[in-house]
Structures are given as C-alpha cells and as structure tokens.
C-alpha beads as a LAMMPS data file, in Angstrom:
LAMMPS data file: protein, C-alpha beads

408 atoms
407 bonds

1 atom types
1 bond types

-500.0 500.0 xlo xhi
-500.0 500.0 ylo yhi
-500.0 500.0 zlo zhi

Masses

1 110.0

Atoms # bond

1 1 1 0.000 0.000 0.000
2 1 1 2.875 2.256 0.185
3 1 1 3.597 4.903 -2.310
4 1 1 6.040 7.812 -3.469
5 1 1 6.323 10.993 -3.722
6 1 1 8.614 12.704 -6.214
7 1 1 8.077 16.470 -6.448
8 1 1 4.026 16.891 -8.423
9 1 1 3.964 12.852 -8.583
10 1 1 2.624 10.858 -5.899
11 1 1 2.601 7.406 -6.905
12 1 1 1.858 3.885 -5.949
13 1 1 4.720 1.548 -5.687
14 1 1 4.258 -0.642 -8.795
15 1 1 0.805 -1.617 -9.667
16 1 1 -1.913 -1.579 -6.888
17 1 1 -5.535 -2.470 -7.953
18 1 1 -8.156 -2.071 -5.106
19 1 1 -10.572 -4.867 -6.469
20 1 1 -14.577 -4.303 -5.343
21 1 1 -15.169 -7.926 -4.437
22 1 1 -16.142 -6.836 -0.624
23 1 1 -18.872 -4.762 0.106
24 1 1 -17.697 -3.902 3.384
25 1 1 -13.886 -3.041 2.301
26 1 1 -15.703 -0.368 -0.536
27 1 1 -17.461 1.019 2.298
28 1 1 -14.761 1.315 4.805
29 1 1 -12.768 3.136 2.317
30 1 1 -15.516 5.585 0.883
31 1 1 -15.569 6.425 4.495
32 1 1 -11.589 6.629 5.075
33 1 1 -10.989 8.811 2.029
34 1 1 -14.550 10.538 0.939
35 1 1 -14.640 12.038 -2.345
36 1 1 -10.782 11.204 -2.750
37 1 1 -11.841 7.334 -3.392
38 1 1 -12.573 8.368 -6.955
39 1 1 -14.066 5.994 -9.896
40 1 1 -11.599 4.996 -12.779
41 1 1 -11.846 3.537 -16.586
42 1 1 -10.595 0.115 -15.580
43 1 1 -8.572 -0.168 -19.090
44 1 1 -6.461 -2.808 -18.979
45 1 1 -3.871 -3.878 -22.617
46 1 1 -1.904 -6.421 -23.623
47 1 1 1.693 -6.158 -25.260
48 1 1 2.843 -8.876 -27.394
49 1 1 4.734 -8.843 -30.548
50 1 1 4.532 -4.921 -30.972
51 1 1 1.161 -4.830 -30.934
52 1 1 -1.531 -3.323 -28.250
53 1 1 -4.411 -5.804 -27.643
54 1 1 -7.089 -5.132 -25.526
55 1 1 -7.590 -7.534 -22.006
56 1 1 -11.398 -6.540 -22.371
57 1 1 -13.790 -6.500 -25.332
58 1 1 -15.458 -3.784 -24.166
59 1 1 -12.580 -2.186 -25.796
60 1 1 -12.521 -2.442 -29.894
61 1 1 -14.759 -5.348 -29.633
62 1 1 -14.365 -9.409 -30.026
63 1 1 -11.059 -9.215 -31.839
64 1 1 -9.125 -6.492 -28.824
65 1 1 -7.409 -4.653 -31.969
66 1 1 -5.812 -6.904 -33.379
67 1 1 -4.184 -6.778 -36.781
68 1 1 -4.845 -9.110 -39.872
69 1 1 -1.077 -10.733 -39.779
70 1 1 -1.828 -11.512 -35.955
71 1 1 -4.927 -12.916 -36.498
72 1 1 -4.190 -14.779 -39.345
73 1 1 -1.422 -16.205 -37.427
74 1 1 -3.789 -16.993 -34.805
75 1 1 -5.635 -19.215 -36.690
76 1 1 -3.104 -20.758 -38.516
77 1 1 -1.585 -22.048 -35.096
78 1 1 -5.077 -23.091 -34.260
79 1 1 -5.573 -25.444 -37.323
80 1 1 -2.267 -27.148 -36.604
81 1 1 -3.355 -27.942 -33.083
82 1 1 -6.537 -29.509 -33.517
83 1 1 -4.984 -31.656 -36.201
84 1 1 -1.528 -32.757 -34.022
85 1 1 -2.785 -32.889 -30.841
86 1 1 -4.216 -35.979 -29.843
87 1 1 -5.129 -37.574 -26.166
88 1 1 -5.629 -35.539 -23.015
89 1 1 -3.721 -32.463 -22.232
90 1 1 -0.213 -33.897 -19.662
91 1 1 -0.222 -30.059 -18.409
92 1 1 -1.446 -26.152 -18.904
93 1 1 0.623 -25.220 -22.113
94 1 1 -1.133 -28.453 -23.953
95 1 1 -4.610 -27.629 -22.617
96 1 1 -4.129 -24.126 -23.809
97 1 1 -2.804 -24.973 -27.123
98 1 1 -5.614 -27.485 -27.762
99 1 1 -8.272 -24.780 -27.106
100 1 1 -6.807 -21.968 -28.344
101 1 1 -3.451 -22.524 -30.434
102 1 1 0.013 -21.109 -29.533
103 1 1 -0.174 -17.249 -31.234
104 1 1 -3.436 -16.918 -28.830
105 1 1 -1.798 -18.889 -25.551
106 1 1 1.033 -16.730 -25.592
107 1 1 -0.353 -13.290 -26.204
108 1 1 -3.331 -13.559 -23.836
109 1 1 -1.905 -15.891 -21.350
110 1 1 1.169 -17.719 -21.113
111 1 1 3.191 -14.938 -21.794
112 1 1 2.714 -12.917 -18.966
113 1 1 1.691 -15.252 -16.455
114 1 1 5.266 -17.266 -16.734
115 1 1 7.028 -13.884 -16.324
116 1 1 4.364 -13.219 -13.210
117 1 1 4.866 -16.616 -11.825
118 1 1 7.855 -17.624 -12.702
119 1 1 6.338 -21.571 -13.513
120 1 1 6.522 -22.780 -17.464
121 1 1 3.044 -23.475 -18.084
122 1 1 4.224 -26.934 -19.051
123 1 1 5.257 -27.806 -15.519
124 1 1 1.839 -26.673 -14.136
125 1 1 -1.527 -28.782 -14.424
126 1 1 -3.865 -28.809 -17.125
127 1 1 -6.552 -27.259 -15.247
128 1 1 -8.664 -24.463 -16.499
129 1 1 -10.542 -21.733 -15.123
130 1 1 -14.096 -21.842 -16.429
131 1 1 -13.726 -19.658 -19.732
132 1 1 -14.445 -15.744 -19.145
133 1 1 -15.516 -16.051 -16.119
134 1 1 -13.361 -13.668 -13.895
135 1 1 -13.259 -11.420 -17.089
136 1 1 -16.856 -10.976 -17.116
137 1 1 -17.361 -10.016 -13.558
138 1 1 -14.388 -7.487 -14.359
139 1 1 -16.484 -6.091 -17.143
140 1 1 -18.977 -5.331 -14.556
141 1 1 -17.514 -3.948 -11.576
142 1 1 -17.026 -0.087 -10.908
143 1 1 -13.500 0.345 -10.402
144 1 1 -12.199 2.953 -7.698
145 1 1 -8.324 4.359 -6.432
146 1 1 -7.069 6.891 -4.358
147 1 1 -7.368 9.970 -6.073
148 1 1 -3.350 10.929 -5.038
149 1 1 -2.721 6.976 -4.922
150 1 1 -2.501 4.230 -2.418
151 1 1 -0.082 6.189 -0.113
152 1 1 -3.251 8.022 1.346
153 1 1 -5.189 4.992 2.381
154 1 1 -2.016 4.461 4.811
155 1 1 -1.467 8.525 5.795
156 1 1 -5.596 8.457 6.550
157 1 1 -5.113 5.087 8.927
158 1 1 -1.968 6.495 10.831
159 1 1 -3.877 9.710 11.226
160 1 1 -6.816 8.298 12.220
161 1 1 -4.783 5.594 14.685
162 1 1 -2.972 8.253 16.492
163 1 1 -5.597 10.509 17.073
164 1 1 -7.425 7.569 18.808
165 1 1 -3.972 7.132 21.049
166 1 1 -2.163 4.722 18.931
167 1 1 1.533 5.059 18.473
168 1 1 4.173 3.904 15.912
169 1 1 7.452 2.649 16.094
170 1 1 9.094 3.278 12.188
171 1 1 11.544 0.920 10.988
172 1 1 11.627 -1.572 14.162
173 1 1 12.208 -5.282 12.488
174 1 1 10.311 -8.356 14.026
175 1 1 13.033 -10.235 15.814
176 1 1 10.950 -13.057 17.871
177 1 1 6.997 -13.599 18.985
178 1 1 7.702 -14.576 22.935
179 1 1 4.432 -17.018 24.028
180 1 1 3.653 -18.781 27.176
181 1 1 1.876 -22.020 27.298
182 1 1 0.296 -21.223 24.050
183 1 1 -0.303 -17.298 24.856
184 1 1 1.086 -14.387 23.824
185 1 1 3.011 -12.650 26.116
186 1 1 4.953 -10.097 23.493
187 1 1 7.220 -9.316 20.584
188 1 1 10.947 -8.302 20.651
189 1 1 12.173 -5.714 17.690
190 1 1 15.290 -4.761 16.697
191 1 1 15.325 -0.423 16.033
192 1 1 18.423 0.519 14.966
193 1 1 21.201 -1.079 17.254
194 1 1 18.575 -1.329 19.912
195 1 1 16.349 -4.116 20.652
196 1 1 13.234 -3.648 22.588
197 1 1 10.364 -5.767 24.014
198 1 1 7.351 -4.709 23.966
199 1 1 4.556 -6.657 26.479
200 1 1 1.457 -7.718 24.398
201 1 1 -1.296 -9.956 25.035
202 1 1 -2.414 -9.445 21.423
203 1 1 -0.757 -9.708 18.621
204 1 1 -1.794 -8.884 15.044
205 1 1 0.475 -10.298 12.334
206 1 1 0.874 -9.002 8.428
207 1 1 4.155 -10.421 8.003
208 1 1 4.864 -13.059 5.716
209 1 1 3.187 -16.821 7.234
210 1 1 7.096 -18.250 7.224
211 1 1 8.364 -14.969 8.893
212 1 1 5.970 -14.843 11.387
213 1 1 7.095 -18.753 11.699
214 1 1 10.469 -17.998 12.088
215 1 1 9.493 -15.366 14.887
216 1 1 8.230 -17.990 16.998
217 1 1 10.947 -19.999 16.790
218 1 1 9.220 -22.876 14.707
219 1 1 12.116 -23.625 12.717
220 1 1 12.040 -27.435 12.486
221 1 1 8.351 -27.305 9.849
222 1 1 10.383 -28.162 6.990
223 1 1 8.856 -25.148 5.053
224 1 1 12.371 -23.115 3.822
225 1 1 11.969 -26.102 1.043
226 1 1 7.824 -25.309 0.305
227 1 1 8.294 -24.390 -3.841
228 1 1 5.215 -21.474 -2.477
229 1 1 8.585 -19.622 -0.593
230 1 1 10.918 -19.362 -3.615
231 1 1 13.539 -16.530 -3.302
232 1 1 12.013 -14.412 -5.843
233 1 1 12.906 -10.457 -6.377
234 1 1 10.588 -7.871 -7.682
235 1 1 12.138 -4.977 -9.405
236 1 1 10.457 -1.815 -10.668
237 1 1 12.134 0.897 -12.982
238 1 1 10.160 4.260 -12.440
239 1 1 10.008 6.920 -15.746
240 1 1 8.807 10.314 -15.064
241 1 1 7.930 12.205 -18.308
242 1 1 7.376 15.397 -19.926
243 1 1 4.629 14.399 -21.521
244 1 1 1.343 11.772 -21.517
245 1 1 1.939 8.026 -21.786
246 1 1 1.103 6.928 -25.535
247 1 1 -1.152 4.227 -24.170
248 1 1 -5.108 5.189 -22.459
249 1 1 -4.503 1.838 -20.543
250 1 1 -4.289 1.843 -16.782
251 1 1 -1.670 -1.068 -16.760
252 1 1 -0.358 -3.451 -19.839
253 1 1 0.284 -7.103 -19.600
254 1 1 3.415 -7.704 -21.406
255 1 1 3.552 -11.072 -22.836
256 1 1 5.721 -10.494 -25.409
257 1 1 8.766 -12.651 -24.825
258 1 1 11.219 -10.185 -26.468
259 1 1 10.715 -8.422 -23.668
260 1 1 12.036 -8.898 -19.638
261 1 1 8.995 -6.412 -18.281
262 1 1 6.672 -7.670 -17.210
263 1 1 3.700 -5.225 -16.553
264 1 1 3.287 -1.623 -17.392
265 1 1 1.573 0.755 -14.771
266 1 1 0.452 4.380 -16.263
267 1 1 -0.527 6.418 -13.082
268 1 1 -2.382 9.154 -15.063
269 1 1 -4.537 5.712 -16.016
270 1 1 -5.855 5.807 -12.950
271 1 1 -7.711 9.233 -13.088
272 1 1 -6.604 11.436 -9.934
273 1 1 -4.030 13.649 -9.256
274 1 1 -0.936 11.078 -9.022
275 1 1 0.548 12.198 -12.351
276 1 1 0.630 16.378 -12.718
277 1 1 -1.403 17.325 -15.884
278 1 1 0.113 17.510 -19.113
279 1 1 3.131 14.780 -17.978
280 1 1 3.476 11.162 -17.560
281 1 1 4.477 8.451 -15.452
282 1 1 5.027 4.503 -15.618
283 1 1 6.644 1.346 -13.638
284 1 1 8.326 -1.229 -15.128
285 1 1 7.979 -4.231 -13.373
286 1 1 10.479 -7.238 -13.608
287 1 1 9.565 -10.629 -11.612
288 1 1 13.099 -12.978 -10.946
289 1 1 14.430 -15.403 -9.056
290 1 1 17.140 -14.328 -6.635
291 1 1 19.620 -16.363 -8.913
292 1 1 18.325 -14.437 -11.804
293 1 1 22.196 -12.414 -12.803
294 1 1 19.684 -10.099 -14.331
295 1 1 18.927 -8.031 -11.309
296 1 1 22.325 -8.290 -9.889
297 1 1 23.263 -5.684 -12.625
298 1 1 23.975 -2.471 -11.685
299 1 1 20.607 0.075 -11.298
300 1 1 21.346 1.734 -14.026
301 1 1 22.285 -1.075 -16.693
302 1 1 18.725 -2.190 -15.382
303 1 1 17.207 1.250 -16.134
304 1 1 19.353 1.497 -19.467
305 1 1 17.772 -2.122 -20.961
306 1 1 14.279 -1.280 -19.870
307 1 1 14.558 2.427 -21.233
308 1 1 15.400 0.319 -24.650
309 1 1 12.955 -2.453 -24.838
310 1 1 9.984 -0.245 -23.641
311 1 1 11.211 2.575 -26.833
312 1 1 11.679 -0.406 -28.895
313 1 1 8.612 -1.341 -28.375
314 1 1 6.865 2.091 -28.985
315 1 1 5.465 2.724 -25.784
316 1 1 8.378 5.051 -24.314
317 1 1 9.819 8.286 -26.016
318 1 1 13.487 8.383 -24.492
319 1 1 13.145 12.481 -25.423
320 1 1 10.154 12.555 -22.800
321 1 1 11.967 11.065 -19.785
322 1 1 12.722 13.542 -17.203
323 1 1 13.654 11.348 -14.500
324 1 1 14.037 7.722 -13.829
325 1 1 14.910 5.242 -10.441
326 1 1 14.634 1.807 -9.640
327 1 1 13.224 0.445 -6.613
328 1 1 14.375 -3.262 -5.790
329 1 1 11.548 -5.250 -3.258
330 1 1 13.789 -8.362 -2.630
331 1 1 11.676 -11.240 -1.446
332 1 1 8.534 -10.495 -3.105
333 1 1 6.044 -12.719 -4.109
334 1 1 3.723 -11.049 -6.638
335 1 1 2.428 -14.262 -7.774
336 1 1 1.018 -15.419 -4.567
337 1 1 -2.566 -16.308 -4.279
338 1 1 -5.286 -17.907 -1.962
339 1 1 -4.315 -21.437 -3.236
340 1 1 -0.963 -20.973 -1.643
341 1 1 -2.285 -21.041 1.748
342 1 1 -4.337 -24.447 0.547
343 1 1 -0.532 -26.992 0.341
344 1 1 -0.328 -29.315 3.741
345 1 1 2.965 -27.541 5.302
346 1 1 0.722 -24.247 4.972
347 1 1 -2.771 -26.089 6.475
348 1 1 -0.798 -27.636 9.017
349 1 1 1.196 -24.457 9.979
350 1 1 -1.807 -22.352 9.822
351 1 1 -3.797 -24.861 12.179
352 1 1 -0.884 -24.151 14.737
353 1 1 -0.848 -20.428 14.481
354 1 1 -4.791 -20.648 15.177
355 1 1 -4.229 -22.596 18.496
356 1 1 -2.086 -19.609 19.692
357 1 1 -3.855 -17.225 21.766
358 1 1 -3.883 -13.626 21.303
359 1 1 -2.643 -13.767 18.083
360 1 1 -3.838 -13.183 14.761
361 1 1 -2.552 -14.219 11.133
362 1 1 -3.682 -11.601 9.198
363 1 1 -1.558 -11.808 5.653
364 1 1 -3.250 -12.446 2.869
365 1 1 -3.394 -12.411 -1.058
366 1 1 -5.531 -9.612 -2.364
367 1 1 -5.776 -5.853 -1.083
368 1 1 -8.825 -6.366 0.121
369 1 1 -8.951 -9.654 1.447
370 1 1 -5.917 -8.701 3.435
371 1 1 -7.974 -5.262 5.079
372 1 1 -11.049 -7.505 5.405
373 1 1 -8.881 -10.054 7.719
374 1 1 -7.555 -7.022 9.474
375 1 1 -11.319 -6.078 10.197
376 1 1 -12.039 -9.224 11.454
377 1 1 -9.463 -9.566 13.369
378 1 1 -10.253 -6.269 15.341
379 1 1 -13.866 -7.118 15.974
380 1 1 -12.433 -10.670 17.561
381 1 1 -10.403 -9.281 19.897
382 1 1 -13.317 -6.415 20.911
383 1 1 -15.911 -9.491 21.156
384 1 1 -13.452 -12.463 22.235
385 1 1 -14.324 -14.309 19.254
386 1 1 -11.303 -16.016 17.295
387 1 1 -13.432 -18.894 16.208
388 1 1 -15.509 -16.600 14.101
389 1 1 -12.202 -14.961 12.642
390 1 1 -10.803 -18.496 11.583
391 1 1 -13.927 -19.292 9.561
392 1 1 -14.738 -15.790 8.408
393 1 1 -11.227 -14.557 7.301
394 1 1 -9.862 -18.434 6.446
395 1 1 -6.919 -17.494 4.084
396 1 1 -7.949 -20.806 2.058
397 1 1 -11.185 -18.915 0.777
398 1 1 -11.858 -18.761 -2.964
399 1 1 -12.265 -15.574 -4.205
400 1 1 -15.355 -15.858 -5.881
401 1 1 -16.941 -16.629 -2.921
402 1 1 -17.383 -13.378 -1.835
403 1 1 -20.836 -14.214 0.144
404 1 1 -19.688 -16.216 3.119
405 1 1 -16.295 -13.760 3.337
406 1 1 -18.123 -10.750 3.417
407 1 1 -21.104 -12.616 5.742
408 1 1 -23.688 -10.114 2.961

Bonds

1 1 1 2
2 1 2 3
3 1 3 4
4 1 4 5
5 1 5 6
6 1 6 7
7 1 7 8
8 1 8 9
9 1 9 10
10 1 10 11
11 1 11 12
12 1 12 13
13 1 13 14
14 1 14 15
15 1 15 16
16 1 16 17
17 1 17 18
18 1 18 19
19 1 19 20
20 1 20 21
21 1 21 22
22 1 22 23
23 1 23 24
24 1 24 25
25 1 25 26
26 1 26 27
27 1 27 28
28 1 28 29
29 1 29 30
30 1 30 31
31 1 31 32
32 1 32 33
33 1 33 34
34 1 34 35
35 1 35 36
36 1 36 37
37 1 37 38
38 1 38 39
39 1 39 40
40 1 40 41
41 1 41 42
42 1 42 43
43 1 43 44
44 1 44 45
45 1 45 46
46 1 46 47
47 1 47 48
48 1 48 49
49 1 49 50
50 1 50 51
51 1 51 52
52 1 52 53
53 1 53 54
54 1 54 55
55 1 55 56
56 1 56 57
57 1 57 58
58 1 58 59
59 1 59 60
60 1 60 61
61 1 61 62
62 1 62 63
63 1 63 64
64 1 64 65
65 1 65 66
66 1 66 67
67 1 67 68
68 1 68 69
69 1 69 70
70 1 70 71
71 1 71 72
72 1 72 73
73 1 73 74
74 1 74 75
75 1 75 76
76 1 76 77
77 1 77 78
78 1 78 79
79 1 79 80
80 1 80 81
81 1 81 82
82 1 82 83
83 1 83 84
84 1 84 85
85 1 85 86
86 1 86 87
87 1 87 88
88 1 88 89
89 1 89 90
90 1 90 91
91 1 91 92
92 1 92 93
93 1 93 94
94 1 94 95
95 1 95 96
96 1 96 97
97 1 97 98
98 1 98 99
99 1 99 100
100 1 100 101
101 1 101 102
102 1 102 103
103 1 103 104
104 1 104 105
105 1 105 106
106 1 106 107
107 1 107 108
108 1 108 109
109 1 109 110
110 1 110 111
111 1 111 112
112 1 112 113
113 1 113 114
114 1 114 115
115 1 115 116
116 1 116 117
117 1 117 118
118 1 118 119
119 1 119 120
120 1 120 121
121 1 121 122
122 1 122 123
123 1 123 124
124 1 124 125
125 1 125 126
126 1 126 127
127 1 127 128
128 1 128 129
129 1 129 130
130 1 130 131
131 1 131 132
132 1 132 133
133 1 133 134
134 1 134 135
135 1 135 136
136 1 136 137
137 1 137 138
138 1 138 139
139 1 139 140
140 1 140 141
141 1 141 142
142 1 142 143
143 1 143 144
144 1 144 145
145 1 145 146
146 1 146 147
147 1 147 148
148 1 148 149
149 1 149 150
150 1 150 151
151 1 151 152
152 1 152 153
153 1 153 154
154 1 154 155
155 1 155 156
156 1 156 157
157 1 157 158
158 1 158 159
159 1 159 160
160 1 160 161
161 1 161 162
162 1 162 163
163 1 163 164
164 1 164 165
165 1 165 166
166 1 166 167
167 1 167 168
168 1 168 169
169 1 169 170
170 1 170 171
171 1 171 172
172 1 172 173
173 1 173 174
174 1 174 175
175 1 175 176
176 1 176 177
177 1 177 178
178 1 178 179
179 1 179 180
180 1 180 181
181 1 181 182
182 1 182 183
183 1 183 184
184 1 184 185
185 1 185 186
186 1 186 187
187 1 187 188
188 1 188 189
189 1 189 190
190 1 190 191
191 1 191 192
192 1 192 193
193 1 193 194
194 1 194 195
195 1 195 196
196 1 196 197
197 1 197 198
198 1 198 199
199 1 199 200
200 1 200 201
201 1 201 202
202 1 202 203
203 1 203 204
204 1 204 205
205 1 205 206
206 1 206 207
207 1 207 208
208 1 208 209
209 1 209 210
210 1 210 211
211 1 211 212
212 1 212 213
213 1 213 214
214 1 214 215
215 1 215 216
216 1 216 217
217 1 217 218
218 1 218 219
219 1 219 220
220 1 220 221
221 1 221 222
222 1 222 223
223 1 223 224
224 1 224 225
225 1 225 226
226 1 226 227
227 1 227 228
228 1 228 229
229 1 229 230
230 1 230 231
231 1 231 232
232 1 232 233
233 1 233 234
234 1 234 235
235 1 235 236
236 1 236 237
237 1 237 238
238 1 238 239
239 1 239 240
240 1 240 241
241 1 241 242
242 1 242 243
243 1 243 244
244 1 244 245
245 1 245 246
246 1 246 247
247 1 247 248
248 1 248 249
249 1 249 250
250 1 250 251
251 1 251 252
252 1 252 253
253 1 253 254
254 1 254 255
255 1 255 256
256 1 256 257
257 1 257 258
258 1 258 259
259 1 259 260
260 1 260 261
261 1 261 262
262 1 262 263
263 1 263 264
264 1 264 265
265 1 265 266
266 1 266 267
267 1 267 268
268 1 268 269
269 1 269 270
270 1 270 271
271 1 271 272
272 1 272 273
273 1 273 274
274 1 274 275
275 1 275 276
276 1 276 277
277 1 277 278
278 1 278 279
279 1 279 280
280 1 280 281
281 1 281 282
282 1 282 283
283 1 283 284
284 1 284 285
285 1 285 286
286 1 286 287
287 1 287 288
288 1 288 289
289 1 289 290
290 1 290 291
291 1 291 292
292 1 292 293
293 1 293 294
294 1 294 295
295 1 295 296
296 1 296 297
297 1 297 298
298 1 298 299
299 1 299 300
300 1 300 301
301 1 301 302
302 1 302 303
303 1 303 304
304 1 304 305
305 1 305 306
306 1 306 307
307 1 307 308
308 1 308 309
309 1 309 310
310 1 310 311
311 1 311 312
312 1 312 313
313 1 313 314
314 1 314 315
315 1 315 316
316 1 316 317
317 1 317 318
318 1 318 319
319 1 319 320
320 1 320 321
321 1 321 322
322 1 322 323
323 1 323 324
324 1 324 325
325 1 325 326
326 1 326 327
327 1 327 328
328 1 328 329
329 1 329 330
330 1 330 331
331 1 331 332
332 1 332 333
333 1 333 334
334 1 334 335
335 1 335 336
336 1 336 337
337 1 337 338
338 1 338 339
339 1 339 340
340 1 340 341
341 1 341 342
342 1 342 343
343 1 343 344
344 1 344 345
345 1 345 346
346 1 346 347
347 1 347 348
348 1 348 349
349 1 349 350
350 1 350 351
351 1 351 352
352 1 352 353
353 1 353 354
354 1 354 355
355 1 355 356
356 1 356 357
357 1 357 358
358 1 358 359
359 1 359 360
360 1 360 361
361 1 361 362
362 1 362 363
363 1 363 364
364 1 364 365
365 1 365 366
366 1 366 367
367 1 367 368
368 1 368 369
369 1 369 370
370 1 370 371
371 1 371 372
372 1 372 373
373 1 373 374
374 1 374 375
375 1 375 376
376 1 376 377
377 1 377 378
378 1 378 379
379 1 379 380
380 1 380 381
381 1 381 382
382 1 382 383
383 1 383 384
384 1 384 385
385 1 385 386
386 1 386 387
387 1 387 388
388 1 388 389
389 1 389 390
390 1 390 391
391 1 391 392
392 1 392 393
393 1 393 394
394 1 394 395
395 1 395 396
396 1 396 397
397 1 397 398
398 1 398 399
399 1 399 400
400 1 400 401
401 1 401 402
402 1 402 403
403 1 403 404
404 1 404 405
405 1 405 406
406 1 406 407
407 1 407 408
C-alpha cells in the first residue's frame, strides 16, 4: 500500500488495484478517504509482438485490436493444433494450445503469467478456469483508487490511529513472537542497534506466514523447502515524463517474450491527481528469481535495458523522460494467491498459528482480502471471538466466494 512521492507525482509503488469484491472493504474506504476514493476507466492492454491488444472487449470489440497478420497467425496455429494434438492435455501449455493454439496462448496468457509466476506453463496442471468467467465479472464492476494513490489509504489510517492514542514505532524489524503455554506474552524488535520488548497480550500479524514462523521460533516445519517460498525479487524501474503516456490503458500485460517487463503501470490511467497534468508516469515491473544475474546488474544497466525495450517497443519516447529510479523489493512474491495457503505444510502451519492465543494471522493475497482479515481480526479481539475470525477470514477462501467472506 505504500507509495512515493517525487516532487508533483505521488505514486503507488508498482501496480496496486483495489478490487470491489467486498462490500464492506468499498465502504470502509468511501468512508476513510470521501470524495478522494474516486471511480476509474478500468482499461487494462496487452503487449505482445509490438502490438496493443485489448484484455477486455469492451474495448474495440471481439477481436481487442488486433491486426490481420496476428490474427491470421492466430488461426493458422489453431488449425495445426486440432490436427496434431491428440489424447488428453499432460499439463497447462497443452490444454491451452488445444483450445486456443500457440499465437493466442502466448499473447493472452502464457506470456505474462510465466514472467508473473515464474512456472513454465508446461510444468503446471492442465486445469482451467471456467472460460471468461473472472473477465466478465471485471467487465462489470465499478473500479475505484485513491485519487493521489494508495499512499493516502495508509497517511488516513496512521492519522486516524494516532488521534485515537495509537503510536508507531518506524523501521523496528520483528526479531521473535515470545508465548507462554500457548499465549502471547509479546514481541521483541530490533530499532536501529537497539532491541526492545514490547509486552502484548495481542498480537496482530501481516508479516509473511514463514516470517511470522520464524518469529516464533518454529524452525524445524520443513517449510524453507515449500516451492510457495521461492527466493524471488521484484524490481520496478520508475520513468517520469514530460509528456502523456502513448497508451489510455491503466496497466499493460506484457507477454511479449522479447521483452524482460513484465507489466506496465500508467498512473495518469488511474484518473486522480498522481501524475501532474500535461506529464506522464510509468513502472516497469520485472519478476526474478534471486539467482536471476539479471537483477544483480547495476541500477542503471537495469534502467538502461528497460529504457530500450519499452522505446523499442513504442510505448516510451526516451526524449520525454525527465527522470528515472529503480526500486528493488527483494523477497517479493507477486504471484502469490489464496491457493498458496491451501498446500499441507501451509494447512498444518496455519492450524498451529490458530491454536495460539492472542494472536492473529492476518496476511493475505488480495488488497482487500488482506484489510477484510484485518477487520475481522479487530472485531475478535473487541468481542473475544477467534473462532468466528478463523472461519470468516480463512486465508484458504476462494475468491469468488465473496458471500460467506463478506457474511452479505
């Protein structure tokens, strides 16, 4: 949720989308920010091969924009499928191709979701979504942000928080979660060169499940190896410009693979007041493995490839760019979702963080699941019910099952 400030821009840090799946998050917010939680054209493209598709048919209709040569290629790849492929699908690239041929798996799929993930399709299993389902619901949800970005939902809370009495201690480090006889009696941090302990018969948690592991000293679960807590690095190269961003598109998909980005975030997208009027700004965001010798280049060889491969690819004018910085988030998982918490070393680790009292898991996949579990977590301690926190805010949920989260 944090965000930047550069001079006139105030800007998320890479590419935050507050989804409206919870009724009670929308409203929570409306009330936190007021007229500042503003609507927005939820425009989202696709990069692949040079060309700008569109994620959405609401956008230049059933074919997204795309050219003749692409969609002649399209179903030239789709005839050779259906007449080589034979048998049931061994994994996701085979399903895909059998449905949809390669041209179409890798522009609107594969592409960017191996870059996001990080997993070939091929070594993933041939399960599909039902088709157009999450895209449909997309089409029909009202889309909202920060007017000045995500950065205000946090300046709001801590304003709001320490008028009520509460106090913050910046840059303190989680060192240990101290319990006795399955209760929490507090949390040492480490400040600086100091280390303090702070007494606490509740504890709310955000951090990372295997951090907050660590912290209480449960290092025997055999979870370093879980394939969910890979070392991976998240980088993001920030352009400010002197003028607009060529593309109307809040964010691009880019599943070319020419190309080492990733995603494309255009703040002005958004509507609001992150981007000053008449400029531009966009992240660049890279997803790697911490063995990746990409990101161990220096910042600006990082800057200097993604400067060329975004003007290569027409959506950057090198002229326009006034400034530019990369921001490094090592340890990031951007890929992580509510299936993660559903392997046995998580179900079994998360049934032993539940039989802790006083404490409360509260990191999640999703924005808004993750302020939801927060919310729950509050009323718990207020009413003394935990029970109704594990089955209301179970990590495990589905997101389309936005009934029995939300309780509407």
């Amino acid at each position: 949720m944090r965000g930047i400030v550069c001079g006139e821009y105030s800007l998320d840090l890479g590419r935050k989308e507050l989804y409206d799946r919870l009724p009670e998050v929308r409203s929570f917010l409306f009330d936190l920010l007021g007229d500042d939680y503003c609507p927005y054209d939820h425009r989202v493209g696709i990069l692949y091969d040079g060309v700008l598709l569109e994620y959405s048919r609401r956008f230049r209709g059933v074919l997204r924009g795309a050219p003749p040569r692409l969609l002649s290629q399209a179903l030239v790849d789709l005839l050779v499928s259906r007449l080589t492929m034979r048998g049931a699908p061994e994994n996701l690239e085979e399903a895909l191709l059998q449905k949809r041929g390669a041209t179409l798996t890798r522009a609107f799929s594969q592409g960017y979701q191996e870059k996001f993930s990080g997993i070939p399709f091929r070594e993933r299993p041939p399960s599909l979504c039902p088709p157009g389902r999450a895209r449909m619901r997309e089409e029909k949800t009202q889309f909202f942000h920060p007017r000045r970005g995500t950065q205000q939902i946090v300046d709001a809370l801590v304003r709001a928080i320490a008028e009520s009495g509460g106090e913050f201690l910046y840059g303190a480090e989680l060192e240990s979660v101290r319990t006795r006889d399955d209760r929490v009696t507090g949390v040492f941090v480490r400040v600086q060169a100091s280390r303090l302990f702070l007494a606490a018969d509740t504890v709310i948690s955000a951090v990372p499940i295997l951090t907050l592991a660590r912290a209480l000293g449960w290092s025997d679960w055999g979870l370093e190896r879980a394939s969910w807590h890979r070392k991976r690095v998240t980088l993001l190269g920030y352009f400010l410009l002197s003028e607009p961003v060529s593309f109307p598109h809040a964010w691009l998909l880019v599943s070319c693979g020419k190309m080492r980005t990733a995603r494309l975030t255009n703040y002005a997208g958004f509507g609001g007041q992150m981007v000053p009027k008449g400029k531009g700004a966009i992240a660049a965001e890279i997803f790697v493995d911490d063995d990746d010798p990409y990101h161990q280049r220096s910042d600006e060889a990082i800057l200097d490839a993604v400067e060329r491969e975004l003007s290569f690819a027409g959506v950057l004018a090198p002229r326009a760019v006034t400034r530019r910085f990369l921001i490094r988030i090592p340890g990031a998982e951007a890929a992580s979702d509510y299936r993660n918490w559903t392997r046995p070393a998580f179900l079994r680790l998360g049934r032993a963080l539940q039989r802790v009292e006083g404490l409360y898991e509260t990191n999640r996949a999703g924005v808004d699941i993750a302020m939801y579990a927060g919310m729950e977590a509050a009323r718990a301690i207020l009413d003394g019910a935990k029970m109704r926190f594990i089955e209301s805010a179970a990590p495990t949920t589905a997101y389309d099952d936005f009934s029995r989260i939300s309780g509407s």
